[in-house]
N, C-alpha and C positions, 0 to 999 in steps of 0.2 A: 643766779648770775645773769646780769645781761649779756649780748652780745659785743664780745670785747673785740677790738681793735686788730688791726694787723698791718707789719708793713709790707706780706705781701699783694702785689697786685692782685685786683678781683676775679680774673679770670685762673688766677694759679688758685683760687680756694673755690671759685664757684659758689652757685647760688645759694642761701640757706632759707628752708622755706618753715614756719607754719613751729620755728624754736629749734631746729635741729642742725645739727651740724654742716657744714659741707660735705661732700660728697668723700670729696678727693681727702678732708683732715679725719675724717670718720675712719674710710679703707686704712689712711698711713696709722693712725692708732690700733687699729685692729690689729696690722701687722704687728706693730711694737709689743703689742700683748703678748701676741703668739710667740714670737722670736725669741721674748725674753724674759723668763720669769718673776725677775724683781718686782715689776709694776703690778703685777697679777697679786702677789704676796703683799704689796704694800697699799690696795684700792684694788677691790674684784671690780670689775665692769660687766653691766647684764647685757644677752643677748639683742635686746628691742634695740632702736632707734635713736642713737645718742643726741640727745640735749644739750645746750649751752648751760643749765642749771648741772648733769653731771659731771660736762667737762673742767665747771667751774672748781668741783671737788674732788678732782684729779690733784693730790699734792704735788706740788713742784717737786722740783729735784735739784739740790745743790752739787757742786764737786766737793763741800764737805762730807755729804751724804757716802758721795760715789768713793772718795779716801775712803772713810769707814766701813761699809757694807763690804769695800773691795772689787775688783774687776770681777771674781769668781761671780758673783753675786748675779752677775745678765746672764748665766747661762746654765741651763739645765744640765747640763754632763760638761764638764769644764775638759776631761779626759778628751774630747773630741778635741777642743781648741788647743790641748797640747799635740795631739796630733796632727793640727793644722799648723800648728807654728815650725812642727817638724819639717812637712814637705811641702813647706810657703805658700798653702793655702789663705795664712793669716800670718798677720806683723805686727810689731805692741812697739808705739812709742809710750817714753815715760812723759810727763808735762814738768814744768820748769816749781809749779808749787806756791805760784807767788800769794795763794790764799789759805789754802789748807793743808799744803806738803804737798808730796808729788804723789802725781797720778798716774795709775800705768793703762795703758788704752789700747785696745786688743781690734784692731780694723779688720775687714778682710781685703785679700790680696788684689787691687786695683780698685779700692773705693777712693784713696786719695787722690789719683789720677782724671779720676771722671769726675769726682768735685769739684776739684780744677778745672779743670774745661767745663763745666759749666758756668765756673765764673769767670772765665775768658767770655764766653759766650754771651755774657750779661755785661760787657763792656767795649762798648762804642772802640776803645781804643786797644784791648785785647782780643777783642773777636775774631781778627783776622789771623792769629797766630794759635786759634781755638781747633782748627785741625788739618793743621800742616806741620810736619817736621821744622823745627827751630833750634836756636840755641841759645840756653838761658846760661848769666851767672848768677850765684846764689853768696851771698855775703850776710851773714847772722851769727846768732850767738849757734854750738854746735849742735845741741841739745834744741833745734826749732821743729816747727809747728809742721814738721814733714817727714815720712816714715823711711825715707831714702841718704838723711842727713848722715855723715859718715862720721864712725866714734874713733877712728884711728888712723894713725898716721898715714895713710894712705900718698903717698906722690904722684903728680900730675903726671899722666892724663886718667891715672884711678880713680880720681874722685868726679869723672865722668858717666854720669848717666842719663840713659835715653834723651842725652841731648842738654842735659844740665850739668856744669860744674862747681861743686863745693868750693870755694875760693879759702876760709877759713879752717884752720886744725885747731885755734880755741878760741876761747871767748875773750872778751873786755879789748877792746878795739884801742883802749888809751893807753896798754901796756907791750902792744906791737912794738915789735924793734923796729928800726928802718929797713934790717934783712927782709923782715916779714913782710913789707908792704913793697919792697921790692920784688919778690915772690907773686905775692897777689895781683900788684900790676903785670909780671911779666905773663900770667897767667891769663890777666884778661883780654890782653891783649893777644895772646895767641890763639886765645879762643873764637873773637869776636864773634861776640853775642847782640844777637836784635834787644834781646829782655833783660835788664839785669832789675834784680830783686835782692830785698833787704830790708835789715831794720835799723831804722832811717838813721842812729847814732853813727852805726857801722859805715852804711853809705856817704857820711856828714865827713868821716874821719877817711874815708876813701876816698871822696873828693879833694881833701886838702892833701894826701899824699903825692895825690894823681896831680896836682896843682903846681905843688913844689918840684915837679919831676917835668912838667911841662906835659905830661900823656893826656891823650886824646883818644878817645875811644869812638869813630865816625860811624861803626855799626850800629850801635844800642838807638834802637828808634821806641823805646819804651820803659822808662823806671818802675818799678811797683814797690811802695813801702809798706811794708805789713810786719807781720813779730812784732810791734809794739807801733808809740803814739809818736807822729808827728808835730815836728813845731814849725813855724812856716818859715825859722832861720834853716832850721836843714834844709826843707823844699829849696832855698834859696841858693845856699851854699853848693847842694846838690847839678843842679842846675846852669850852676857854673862852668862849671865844668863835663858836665852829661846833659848838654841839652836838647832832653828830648819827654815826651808829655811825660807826665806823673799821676798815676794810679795809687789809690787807695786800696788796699785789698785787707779786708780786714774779718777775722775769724780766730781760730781757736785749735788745738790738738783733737779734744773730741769731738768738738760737731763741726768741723768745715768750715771754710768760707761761707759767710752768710751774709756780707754787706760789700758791694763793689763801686765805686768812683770815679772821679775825676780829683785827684788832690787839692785840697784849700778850696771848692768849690760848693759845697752842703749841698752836692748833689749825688749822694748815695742811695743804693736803691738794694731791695733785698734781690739774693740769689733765690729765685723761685726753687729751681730743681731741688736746690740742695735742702732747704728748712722754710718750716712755716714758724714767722715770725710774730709773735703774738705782743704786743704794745702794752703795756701794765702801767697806767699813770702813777706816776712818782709823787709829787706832791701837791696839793691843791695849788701853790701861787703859780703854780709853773705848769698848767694844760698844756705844754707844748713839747715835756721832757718826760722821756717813759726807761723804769727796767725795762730790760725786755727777758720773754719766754721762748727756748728754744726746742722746737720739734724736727728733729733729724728725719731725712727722706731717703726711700731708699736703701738704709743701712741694717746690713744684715748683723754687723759684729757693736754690742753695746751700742745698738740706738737709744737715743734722749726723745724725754718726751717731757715737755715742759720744763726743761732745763735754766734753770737760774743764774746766765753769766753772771752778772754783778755788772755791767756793762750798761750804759745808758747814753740814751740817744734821745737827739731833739729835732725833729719837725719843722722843716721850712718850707720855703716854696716851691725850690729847685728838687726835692728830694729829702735826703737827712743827712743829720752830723754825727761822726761817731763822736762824743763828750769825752768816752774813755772810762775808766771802772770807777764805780759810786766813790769807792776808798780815797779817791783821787781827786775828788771836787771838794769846792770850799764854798761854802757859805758868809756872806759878807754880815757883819752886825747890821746892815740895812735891810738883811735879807737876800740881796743880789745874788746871783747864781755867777760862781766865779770859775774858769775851768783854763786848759793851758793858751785856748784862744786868745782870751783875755791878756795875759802877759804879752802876746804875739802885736795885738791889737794896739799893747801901751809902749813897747818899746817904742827910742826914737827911730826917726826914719834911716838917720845913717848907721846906726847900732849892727853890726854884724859880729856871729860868733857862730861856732861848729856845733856847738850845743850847753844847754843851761839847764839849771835846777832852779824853781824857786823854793824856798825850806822854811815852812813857820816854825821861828825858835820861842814862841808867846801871844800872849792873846790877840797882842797888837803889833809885834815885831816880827820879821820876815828876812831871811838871806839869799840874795839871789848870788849862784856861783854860775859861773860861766866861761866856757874854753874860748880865747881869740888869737888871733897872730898880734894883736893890738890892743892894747886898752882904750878902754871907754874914758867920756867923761860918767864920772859915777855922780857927781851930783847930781845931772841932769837925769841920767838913768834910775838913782834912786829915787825922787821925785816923781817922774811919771809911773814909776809901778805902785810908788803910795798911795798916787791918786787916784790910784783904777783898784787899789784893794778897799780904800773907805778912809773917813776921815779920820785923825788920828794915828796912822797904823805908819808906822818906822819899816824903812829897808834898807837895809847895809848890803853890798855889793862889793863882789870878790871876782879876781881875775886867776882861772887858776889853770894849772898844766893839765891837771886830769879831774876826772868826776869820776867817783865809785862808785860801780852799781848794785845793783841789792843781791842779796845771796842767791839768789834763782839767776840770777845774771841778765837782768833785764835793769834798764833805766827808765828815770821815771820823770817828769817835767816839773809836778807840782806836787808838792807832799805836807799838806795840812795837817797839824796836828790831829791825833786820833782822838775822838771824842767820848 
């Protein structure tokens, strides 16, 4: 194997001299061995001097893997970890399962806090709020990508912790009553928060609440969208009404934040502390678009080591783009690499909506749905998305009250037939 890629910077992996590893990915592997006996059971690694040739035969690791083996499977006496979980030495989110079912993930007690702040830390526009007391709100599906999210009915100001408030008790944002969003408003606004965070449908459908009620929220001097994929109508929508910068924060249950931003800007950069990110090119037409490999830093409970989001990024000049999961991209009959920018790109200029789907029903045929206060012109609309999917290729366009999200309770922008 040669020496593969990475997007972290060269100073977080350090020199590699004479075919052997860095310094600083050599130590964090070692660790992972020790810590955790899967890797060990599934690839011994020898004492000498690791190589880019052995590291190359280091098998990845899927979360199909991690479902089947089981959480038990990282640790040598699991007995311990139940006694960790007893006297909150340790905490287990489950993951939402959008690939292989759900996953249950065993942290230890303040790894998700300091991964956090590390990826304040790596952001121009979070950094300042990296270590000082603040106050965040948190609007997501309930089941999100945080070990503190609350599973039960809890009433304000319970769902307050260390400075952040829960705003939602469940999921699907388009089946709120108006009680509920009068709830969540009165909420936020009692809170007022510098930070509000979320996944971007939730915040899309917040904004228009907040819109029709006339509220203003003059605190939030920062949005963060993460739990899932932006489309630059929410940025927009968003914005409207919360105008204040917009953060990409983008990662996962098990391994952290591992990519942080500037929204709409393809200037994403990795989280050094948290993971080394290893660059896996994807297809020959496209040098510029990589899986990527994840190695968790630092973690003592179920550390990854070349961990296989299914997640793919592309390479620019400012930094990089999150794409969003392989599952998720389309392939144009010209070959064109087609992803949700693309539809962002083709809508018209005055086209406004809270959120859209586009749905291939055929090889050549596509339905784009999509929530507005107003309808479109759809001819116009279906036209320019024809012409940005390839010649030939039909789009019917629907105006609709709500969009249903997949059974993990996550939505999705673009959903190309499975091949």
């Amino acid at each position: 194997m040669t020496k593969p890629s990475f997007a972290n910077n060269l100073s977080a992996l350090g020199p590699a001299v004479d075919g052997r590893l860095p310094d600083a990915l050599e130590a964090e592997i070692r660790r992972i061995y020790k810590r955790s006996p899967v890797y060990g059971t599934r690839f011994p690694i020898h004492t000498e001097p690791l190589k880019w040739s052995c590291y190359g035969e280091i098998p990845t690791l899927s979360k199909r893997e991690i479902v089947e083996r089981g959480h038990t499977a990282f640790f040598a006496d699991y007995s311990e970890v139940e006694r960790g979980l007893r006297d909150k030495r340790f905490e287990y989110e489950s993951t939402s399962g959008t690939t292989a079912g759900p996953m249950t993930v065993i942290m230890e007690r303040g790894w998700w806090e300091a991964q956090t702040k590390r990826a304040y830390r790596a952001s121009p526009i979070l950094s300042e709020f990296a270590d000082r007391p603040h106050r965040k709100c948190v609007l997501a599906p309930v089941g999100c990508s945080s070990n503190l999210c609350p599973y039960e009915d809890h009433p304000y100001p319970n769902r307050y912790f260390d400075g952040t408030v829960y705003l939602n008790l469940s999921s699907d944002p388009f089946v709120f009553p108006e009680a509920e969003w009068d709830r969540i408003l009165a909420e936020l606004q009692a809170t007022q928060p510098e930070i509000l965070e979320g996944e971007p449908i939730y915040l899309s459908l917040l904004a228009r609440a907040a819109h029709r009620r006339g509220v203003r929220v003059p605190s939030i001097r920062a949005v963060i969208l993460t739990y899932g994929k932006a489309s630059l109508q929410h940025g927009k929508r968003i914005a409207e009404v919360f105008p204040a910068p917009q953060v990409d924060l983008y990662g996962s249950t098990e391994a952290g934040y591992i990519f942080v931003g500037e929204a709409f800007r393809d200037n994403s950069r990795a989280i050094d502390g948290n993971a080394f990110i290893e660059l896996v090119p994807w297809r020959p037409e496209w040098p510029d678009v990589f899986q990527i490999h994840v190695t968790t830093r630092d973690r003592e409970a179920m550390p990854l080591l070349r961990y296989h989001t299914g997640d793919i990024v592309q390479k620019r000049e400012t930094g990089y783009r999150v794409l969003g999961r392989e599952s998720g991209l389309y392939f144009k009959p010209d070959g064109g690499l087609f992803s949700s920018e693309d539809i962002d790109a083709a809508l018209p200029e005055k086209f406004a909506c809270w959120h859209y789907v586009l749905v291939q029903s055929g090889d050549a045929r596509w339905d784009f749905h999509y929530v507005a206060d107003h309808g479109a012109d759809h001819r116009e609309l279906e036209a320019a998305l024809g012409r940005s999917l390839g010649e030939g290729v039909r789009v019917n366009a629907f105006r609709r009250r709500a969009i249903t999200p997949a059974a993990s309770g996550k939505f999705a922008l673009l959903k190309p037939l499975a091949p």
